[in-house]
N, C-alpha and C positions, 0 to 999 in steps of 0.2 A: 249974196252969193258967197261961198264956201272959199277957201282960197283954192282946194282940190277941184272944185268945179269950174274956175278961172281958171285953171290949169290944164283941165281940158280942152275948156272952149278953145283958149286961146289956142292949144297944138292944135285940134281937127280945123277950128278955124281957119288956121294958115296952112296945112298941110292939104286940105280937100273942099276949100273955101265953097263951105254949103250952102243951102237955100236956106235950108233952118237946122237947128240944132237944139235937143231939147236934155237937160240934162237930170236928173233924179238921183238924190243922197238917200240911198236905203242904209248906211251904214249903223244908223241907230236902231235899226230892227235885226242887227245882230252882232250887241252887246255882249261880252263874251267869248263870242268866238274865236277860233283861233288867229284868223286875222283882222280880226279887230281890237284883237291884246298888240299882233305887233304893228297896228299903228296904219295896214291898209285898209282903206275904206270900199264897200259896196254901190255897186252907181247901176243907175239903167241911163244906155245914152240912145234918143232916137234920132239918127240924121239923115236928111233926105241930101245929096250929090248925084250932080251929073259924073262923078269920078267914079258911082258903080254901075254906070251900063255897061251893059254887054261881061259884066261882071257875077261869077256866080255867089252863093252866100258866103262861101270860105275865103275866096278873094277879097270880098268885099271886109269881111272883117279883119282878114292881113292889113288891109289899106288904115282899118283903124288903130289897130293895134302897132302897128307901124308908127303911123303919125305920135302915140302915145309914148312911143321908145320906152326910156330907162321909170317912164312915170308906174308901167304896168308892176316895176317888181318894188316900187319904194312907195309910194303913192297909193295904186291900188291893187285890194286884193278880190275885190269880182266886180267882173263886167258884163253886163246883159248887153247886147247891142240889136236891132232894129236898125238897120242900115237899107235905104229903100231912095233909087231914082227917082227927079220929081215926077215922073207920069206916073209912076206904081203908088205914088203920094196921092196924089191926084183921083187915082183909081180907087183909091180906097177912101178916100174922102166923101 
């Protein structure tokens, strides 16, 4: 595990202590780029929390984005996120 991706886990971890957490380094598929010359990496994060029910999808990714504070502007520079309650987990399983 990446130290950037232990640095995830660990904020959503503690900030929205999920059911699962699934995390993906796209950052080597875009070499180049502008933010990956300065240093932020590309990630997909999928996490299933009871912290977004009753929660819409903009909500729900403040709540991540949130948990991630100061990591989003040093750390990384794109985040796909898939943020889904366990019964919507469930439902699509």
């Amino acid at each position: 595990m990446t130290d950037r991706i232990s640095l995830i886990h660990e904020r959503l971890q503690s900030a929205l202590a999920p059911e699962s957490i699934d995390i993906v380094d796209e950052s080597a598929k875009h070499a180049g780029h502008a933010g990956a010359r300065s240093g932020g990496g590309h990630f997909i994060v999928d996490i299933v929390a009871t912290a977004f029910e009753g929660k819409n999808l903009i909500q729900r990714h403040r709540l991540v984005y949130d948990a991630l504070g100061d990591a989003m502007q040093t750390e990384i520079h794109a985040l796909s996120i898939r943020a889904h309650t366990p019964d919507e987990a469930k439902a699509a399983s």
